[in-house]
N, C-alpha and C positions, 0 to 999 in steps of 0.2 A: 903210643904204638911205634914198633921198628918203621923205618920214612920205608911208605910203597905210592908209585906213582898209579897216578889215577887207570891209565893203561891197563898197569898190571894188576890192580883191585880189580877192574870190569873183568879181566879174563879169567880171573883167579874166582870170581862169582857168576859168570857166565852173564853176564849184564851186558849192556847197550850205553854207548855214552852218548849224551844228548847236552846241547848246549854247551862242552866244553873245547876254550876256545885252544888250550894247550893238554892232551892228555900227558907229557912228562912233567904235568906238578903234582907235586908230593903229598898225601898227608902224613904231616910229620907229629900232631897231635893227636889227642884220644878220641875215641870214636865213642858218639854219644848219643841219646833219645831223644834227652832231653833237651828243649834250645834254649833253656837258662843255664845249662855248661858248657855250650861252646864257648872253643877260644880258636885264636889265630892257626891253623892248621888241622881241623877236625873236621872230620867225618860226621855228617850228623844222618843217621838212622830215623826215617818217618814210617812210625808203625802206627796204623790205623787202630784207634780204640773204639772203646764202647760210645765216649765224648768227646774225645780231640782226635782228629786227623792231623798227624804229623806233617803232612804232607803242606797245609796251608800254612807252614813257619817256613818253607823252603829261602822267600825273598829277607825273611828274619836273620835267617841263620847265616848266611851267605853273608850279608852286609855286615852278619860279628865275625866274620872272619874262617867260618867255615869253606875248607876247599870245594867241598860239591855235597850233593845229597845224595844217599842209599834210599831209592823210590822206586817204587811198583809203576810211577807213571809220569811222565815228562811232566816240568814242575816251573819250566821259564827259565832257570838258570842253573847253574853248571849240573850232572847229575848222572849218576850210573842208575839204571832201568833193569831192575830185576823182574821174573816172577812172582816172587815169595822175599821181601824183606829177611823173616826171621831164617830162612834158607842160606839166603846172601849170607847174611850176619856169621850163621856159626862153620860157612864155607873158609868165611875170610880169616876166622880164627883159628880153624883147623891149618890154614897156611901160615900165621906167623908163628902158629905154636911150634911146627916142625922146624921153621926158619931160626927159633930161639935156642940157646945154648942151655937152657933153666930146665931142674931138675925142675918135673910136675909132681906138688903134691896132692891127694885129694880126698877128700875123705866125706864120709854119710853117717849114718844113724837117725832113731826114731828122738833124742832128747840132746842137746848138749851139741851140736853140729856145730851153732854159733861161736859158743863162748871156746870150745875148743878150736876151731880154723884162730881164734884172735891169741891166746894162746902160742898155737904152732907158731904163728908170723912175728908175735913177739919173740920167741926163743930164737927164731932162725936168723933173726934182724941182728942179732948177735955176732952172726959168722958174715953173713955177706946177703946184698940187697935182695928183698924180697916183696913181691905183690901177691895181695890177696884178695878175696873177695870182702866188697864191703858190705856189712849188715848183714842181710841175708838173699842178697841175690843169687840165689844158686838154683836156679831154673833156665829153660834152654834160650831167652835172651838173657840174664843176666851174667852166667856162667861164659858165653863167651865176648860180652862186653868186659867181663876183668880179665880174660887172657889178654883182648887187644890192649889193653893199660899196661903191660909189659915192654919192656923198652931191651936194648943192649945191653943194658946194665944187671939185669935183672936176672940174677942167678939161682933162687927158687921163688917158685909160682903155684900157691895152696888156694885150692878149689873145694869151695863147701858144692857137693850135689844134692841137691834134693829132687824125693819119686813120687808122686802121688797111682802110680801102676805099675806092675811091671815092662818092662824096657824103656821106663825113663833114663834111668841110670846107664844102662846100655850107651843111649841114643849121646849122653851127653860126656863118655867118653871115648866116644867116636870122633866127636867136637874138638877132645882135649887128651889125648892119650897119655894118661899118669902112668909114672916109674912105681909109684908109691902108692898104696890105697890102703884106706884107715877105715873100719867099719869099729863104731863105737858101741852100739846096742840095740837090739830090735823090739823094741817096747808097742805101745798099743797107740802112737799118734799117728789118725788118718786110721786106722783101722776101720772104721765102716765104711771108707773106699775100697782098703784092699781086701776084707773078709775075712781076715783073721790074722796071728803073728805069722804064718808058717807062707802065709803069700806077700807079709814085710820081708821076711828074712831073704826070700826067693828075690825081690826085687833088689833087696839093700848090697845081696851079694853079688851081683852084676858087677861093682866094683872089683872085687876080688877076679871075678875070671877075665878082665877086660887087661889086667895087669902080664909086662912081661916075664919072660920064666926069668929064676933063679941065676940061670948062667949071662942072661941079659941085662940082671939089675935091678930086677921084679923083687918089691917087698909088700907084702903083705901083714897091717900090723891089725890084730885081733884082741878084742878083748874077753879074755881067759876066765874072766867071773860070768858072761854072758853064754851058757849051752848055747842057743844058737848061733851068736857070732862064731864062736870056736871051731861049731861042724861047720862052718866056711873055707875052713883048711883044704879041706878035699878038694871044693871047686877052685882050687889056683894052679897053677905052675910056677909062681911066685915064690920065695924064701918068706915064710912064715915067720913074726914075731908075734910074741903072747905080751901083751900088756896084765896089768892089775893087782890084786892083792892074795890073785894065789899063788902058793908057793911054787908052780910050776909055773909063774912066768917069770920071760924073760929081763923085762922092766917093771916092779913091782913096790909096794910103797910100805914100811912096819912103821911101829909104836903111831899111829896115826891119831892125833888127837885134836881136839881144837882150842883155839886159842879163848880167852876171855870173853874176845869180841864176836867170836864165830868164825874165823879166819883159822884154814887145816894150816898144822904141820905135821911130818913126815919126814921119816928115813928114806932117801929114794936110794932104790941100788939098780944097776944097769949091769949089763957083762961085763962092762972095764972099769967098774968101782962104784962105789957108794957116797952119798953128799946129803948134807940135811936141805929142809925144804921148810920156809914159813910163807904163805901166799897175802897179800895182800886184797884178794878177792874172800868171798863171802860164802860157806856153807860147805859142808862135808862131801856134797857131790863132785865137787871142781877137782879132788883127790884124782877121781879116773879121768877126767878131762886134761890134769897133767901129767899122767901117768901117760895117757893117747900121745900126747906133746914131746914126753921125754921120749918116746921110744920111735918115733919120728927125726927126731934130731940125733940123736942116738945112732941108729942107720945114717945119720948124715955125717956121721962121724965126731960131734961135738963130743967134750967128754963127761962125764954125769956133774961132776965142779962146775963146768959151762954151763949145764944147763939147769942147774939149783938156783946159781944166778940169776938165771934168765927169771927162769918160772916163779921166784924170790919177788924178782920187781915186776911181773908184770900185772896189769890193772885190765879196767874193763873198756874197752871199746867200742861196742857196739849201743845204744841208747835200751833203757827199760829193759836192764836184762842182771839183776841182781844189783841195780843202783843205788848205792846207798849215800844218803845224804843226813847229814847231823843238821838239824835246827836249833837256832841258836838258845832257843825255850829250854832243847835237852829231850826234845824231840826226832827220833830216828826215824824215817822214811825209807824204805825198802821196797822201789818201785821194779819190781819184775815181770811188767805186768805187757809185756813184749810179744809173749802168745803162752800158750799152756797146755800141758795134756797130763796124763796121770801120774809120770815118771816126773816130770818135773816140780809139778806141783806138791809132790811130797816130800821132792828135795827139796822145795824152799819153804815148806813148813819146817823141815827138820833144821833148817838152816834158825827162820826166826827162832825157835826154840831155844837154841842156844845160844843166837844174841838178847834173848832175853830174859834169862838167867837172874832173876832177882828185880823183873820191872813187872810191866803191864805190858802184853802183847796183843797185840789185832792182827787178825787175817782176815782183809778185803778180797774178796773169791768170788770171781763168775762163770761162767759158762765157758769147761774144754770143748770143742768145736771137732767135729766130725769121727764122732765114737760110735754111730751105730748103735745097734743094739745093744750095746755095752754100755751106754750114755745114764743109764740111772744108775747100773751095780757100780761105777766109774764116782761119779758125782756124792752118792752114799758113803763110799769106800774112804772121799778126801772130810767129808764133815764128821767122818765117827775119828779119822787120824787127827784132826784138828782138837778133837776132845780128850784123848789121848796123850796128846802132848803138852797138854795143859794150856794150850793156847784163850788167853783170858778175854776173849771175844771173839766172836766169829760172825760178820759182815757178808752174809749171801747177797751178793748184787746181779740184777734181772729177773727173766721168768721162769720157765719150768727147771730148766735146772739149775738157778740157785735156789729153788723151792726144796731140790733132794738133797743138795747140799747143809742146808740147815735139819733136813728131815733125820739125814744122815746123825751128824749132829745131838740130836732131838732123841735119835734111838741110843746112842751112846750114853744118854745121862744127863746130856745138858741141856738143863733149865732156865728157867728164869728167866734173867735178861741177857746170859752170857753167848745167845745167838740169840742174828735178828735179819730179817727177808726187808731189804728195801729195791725199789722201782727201777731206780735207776744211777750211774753215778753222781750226778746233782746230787742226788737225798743221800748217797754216801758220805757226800762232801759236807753236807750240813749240817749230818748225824756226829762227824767226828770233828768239824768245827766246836761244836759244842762239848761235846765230853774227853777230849783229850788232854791230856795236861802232862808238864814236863816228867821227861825218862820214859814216853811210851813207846816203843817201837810197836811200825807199823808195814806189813807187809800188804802191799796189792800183786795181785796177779791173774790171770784173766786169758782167755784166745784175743786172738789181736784184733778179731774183730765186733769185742764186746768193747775196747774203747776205753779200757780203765787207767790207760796211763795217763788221763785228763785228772784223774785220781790223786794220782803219785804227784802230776806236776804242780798241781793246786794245793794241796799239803805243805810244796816244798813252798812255795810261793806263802803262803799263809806264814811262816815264820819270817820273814822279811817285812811285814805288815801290808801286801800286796794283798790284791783283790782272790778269793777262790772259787770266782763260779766258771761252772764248766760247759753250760750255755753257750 
């Protein structure tokens, strides 16, 4: 974080300082939750959970070197005294955000949020330093813990936001006021939250109007194969860019094909020139994820040569999110099993598909997580695609809906043994302990809170002669 003295954090949060015996010391390090990251000049944040009260690491954190504590309640050593922690929190990033010289960029969507923000920071890392959010903290503590991880140095700052209602998004560019906002697609993840696409699109698009106009700097980059992203246009004052692969946008990708391995290339053309594009990532989706990327940097003025390079070498970042790993049997492992909803999941079916082009393919599939009513025609919809694609096993893993997913499956034609419903990942793990054999690729993929990347990691583990249970 930019050095602010403890003083002017309590004013800048409306806080009380307790126990501090100098308010002009500084924190000149990151501001953090957790007290296994503090370091010698950190801010450590005690947010009361469901199990840990932050609050009882206060004498931990301090003795690592932390300047004081962000607390709801006098703590015994040094400490600003808020109401509301998470209030504090996204007060004190609304003030370095404005204090920083860094273009904000920031961007949403129902699929692809992740892998594209890593993406953007790889291409932009190219021109001049940049932070961004890690993994997927893009909710209203994590979103403005990666603003305060910005320093002086730090000349762009790309913020993944995510909504579970409408005026999430709002709330959290209130927090972080983007130059830039990137809506990628409005598909059906969380949808039995919000009630349909047309209350995603309302929420997703808060980015777009939170944006300033055109004559201030405001860019709005849309993507031009999605109807609803597109009618987003209207709600900005921003300068509109169209990403994608129609011919009316303005960053858009031809001859698009994929490689041997499943790896896109592309013609990418931009307003000031055209560059070829071979990705070292995995599956024909990542296409409009770098498409989102180029047309982002693009406005940032790199030139489409820069940024073929960029998007050329960059790789995957983020853990169990299209991870592919080779065993050294001749076994491919495709742990994407990070979180999942319907858009996804059929891009990494499509994806296996075409890494497996002449092998044996699996797709290990469990339960997309908070579909609503939509949760069996969803579930149905990914095991008839799996048959479809000729995918040569199909792995329903848990209860009811890896029961539709195989049923799904089951109505499409496939017999036999080419699906099968097991309990839990344990029994995945020991089903394909046993019948796999060199050149099979294997896709797992799962909501993240079915736990399937124990899956993927016990697979990779089994080819080094390591143990795979997931007990």
């Amino acid at each position: 974080m930019i050095a602010l003295s403890l003083a002017e954090i309590a004013a800048v949060v409306g806080g009380q300082t307790h126990d501090i015996p100098d308010p002009s010391a500084q924190v000149t390090g990151p501001v953090v939750r957790d007290s296994r990251e503090v370091v010698p000049g950190s801010l450590f944040a005690a947010f009361v959970g469901a199990r840990v009260d932050g609050h009882d690491y206060a004498p931990q954190v301090v003795e690592a070197g932390a300047v004081a504590v962000l607390a709801s309640r006098p703590v015994g050593v040094p400490a600003i005294v808020v109401d509301d922690v998470q209030t504090a929190l996204g007060a004190l990033a609304r003030h370095v955000v404005r204090r920083l010289g860094a273009t904000l960029v920031a961007l949403t969507g129902s699929a692809g949020k992740t892998s594209t923000k890593d993406l953007i920071a790889q291409v932009l890392r190219h021109k001049a330093p940049t932070v961004f959010t890690p993994g997927s903290l893009n909710n209203e503590i994590g979103l403005p813990l990666t603003a305060l991880s910005a320093t002086e140095e730090t000349r762009f700052l790309v913020l993944e936001m995510g909504a579970r209602g409408i005026g999430h998004i709002r709330y959290l560019t209130e927090l972080t006021p983007p130059r830039i906002g990137l809506v990628l697609n409005v598909g059906t993840a969380h949808i039995g939250e919000f009630g349909g696409r047309e209350q995603i699109a309302q929420a997703k698009g808060e980015l777009v109007e939170a944006l300033p106009s055109a004559q201030d700097g405001g860019a709005a980059i849309l993507n031009a194969d999605d109807p609803l992203v597109r009618a987003m246009a209207s709600r900005t004052k921003a300068k509109v860019v169209l990403f994608g692969e129609s011919a009316e946008a303005d960053v858009r990708a031809e001859n698009v094909r994929l490689t041997d391995s499943g790896q896109p290339s592309f013609r990418l053309h931009t307003p000031s020139g055209a560059s070829d594009v071979t990705m070292r990532l995995y599956g024909e989706h990542h296409v409009s994820n770098a498409l989102a990327a180029a047309a982002v940097a693009h406005e940032l003025g790199m030139s489409a040569e820069e940024i073929a390079l960029a998007l050329s070498e960059a790789g995957t970042l983020s853990r169990w999110r299209m991870e592919v790993t080779e065993r050294p049997d001749g076994v491919t492992i495709v742990n994407d099993a990070y979180n999942a909803n319907p858009e996804s999941m059929r891009a990494a079916l499509k994806a296996l598909a075409a890494m497996g082009k002449g092998r044996r393919t699996w797709a290990v599939l469990g339960k997309m997580a908070e579909l609503g009513d939509e949760a069996l025609a969803e579930h149905d919809a990914v095991g008839r695609l799996a048959v479809r694609l000729n995918v040569s096993k199909l792995v329903a893993v848990g209860g009811v809906e890896a029961s539709w997913l195989q049923l799904g499956a089951y109505n499409e034609g496939s017999w036999g043994e080419e699906s099968v419903h097991v309990s839990d990942a344990q029994a995945a793990i020991d089903l394909l302990r046993s019948e796999l054999r060199p050149g099979d690729v294997v896709l797992v993929k799962a909501s993240r809170s079915v736990g399937l990347e124990s899956v993927g990691q016990a697979l990779v583990e089994a080819g080094t002669g390591r143990g795979v249970d997931a007990r």
